[in-house]
N, C-alpha and C positions, 0 to 999 in steps of 0.2 A: 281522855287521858292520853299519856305517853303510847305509842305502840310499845307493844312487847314480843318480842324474841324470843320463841320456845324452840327446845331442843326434844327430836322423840314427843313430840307434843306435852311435854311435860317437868323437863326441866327450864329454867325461865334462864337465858343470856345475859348477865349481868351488864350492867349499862354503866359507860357507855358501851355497845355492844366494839362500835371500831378499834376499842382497845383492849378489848379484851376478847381479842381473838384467838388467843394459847388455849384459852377457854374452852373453843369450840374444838380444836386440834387438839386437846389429848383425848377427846373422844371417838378418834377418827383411829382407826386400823388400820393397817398397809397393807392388808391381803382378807378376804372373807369367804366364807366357804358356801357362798350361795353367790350367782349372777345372775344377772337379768340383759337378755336381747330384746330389740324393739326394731319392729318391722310395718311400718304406716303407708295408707295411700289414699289420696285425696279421689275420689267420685264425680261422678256429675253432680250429683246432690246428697254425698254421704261421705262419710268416713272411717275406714276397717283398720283397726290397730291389733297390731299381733304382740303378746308377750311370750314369752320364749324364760322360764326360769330354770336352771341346772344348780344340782348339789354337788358337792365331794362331800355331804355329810348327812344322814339318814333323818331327813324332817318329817314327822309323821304328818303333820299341818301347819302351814303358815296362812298368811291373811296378804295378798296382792291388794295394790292399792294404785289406779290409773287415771293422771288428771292429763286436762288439755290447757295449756296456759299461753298467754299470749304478750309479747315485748313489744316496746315501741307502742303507747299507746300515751296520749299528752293532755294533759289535765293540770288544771290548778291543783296545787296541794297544801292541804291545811301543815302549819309548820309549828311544832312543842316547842322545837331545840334551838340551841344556836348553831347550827348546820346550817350552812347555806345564807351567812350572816345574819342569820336571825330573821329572813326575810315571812312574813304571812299575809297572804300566802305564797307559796312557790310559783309563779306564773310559767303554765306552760312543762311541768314538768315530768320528766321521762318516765313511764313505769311498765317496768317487765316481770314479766314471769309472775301476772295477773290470772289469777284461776279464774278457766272461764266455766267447765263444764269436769262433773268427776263421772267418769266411765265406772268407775265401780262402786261399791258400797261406801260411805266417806272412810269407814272403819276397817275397808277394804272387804273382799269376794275372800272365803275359806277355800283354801287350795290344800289339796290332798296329791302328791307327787304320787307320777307311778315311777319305780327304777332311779328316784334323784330327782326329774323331771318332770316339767308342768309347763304348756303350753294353753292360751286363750287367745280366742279374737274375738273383740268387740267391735262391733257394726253398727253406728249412730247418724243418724242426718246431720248435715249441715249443722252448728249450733249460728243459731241467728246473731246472737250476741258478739260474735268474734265481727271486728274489723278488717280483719286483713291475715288472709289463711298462709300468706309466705310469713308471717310471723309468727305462727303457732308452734308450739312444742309438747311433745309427750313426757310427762315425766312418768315414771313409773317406781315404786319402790315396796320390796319384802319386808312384811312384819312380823318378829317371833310370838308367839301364842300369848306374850305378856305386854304387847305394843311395840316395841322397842325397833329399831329400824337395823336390819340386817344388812340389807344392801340397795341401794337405789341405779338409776341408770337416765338419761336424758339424751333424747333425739329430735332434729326439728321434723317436721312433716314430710313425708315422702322419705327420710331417712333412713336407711336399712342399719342398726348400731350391731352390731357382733356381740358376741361376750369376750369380756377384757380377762388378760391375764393380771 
């Protein structure tokens, strides 16, 4: 069947999704009282991801949640739509931000802040399956005790991200 679109893994993107983008933006906030930093380094044969999360707001537990995902990677693609003129399948085509490997629990690690804050580093080998490690990225993102997505943060490999204001 069609892919589908979930939002918070639980609300479904009403399709077509490309036009119903206002869709996704009024769920989106201009400021959150939780951030996440992300600090990566590539090993001889491993890789150590640091998450770094800060509050302005007293959480007694949230749920961290860290994938490694990978862009640029070219495959035929089975094709539902008329996207892409209708063509099936897609010959050759692009796909990013393909989850290769989740560093934490899928439902994410229970994070207990001490003072706001909550710092981890996960130490994993090499994952065999990735292609090509200058295309990797860390995505990381906080879940409130009901799933719901707080705040997220994305850095490519070797990337030191700060927290945003």
């Amino acid at each position: 069947t069609y892919p589908t679109g979930k939002i918070n893994r639980t609300t479904i993107w009403p399709y077509p999704e490309s036009s119903n983008t206002q869709f996704v933006l009024n769920l989106i906030k201009n400021k959150a009282d939780i951030g996440l930093a992300l600090d990566s380094k590539k090993l001889t044969n491993s890789l150590e991801v640091t998450v770094s999360v800060a509050s302005t707001r007293n959480y007694n537990q949230y749920n961290l949640v860290v994938y490694l995902v990978e862009d640029k990677l070219y495959h035929d693609q089975t094709n539902y739509t008329p996207y892409y003129n209708g063509s099936d399948p897609i010959v050759g085509f692009e796909h990013n931000n393909v989850l290769r490997t989740v560093l934490t629990d899928i439902f994410g690690d229970k994070a207990y802040p001490e003072d706001n804050e909550f710092n981890k580093t996960y130490a994993i080998g090499t994952p065999s399956n990735i292609s090509n490690m200058d295309n990797v990225k860390i995505v990381a993102f906080v879940l409130d005790i009901n799933g719901s997505v707080l705040n997220a943060q994305v850095a490519k490999l070797g990337e030191k991200k700060d927290f945003e204001n």
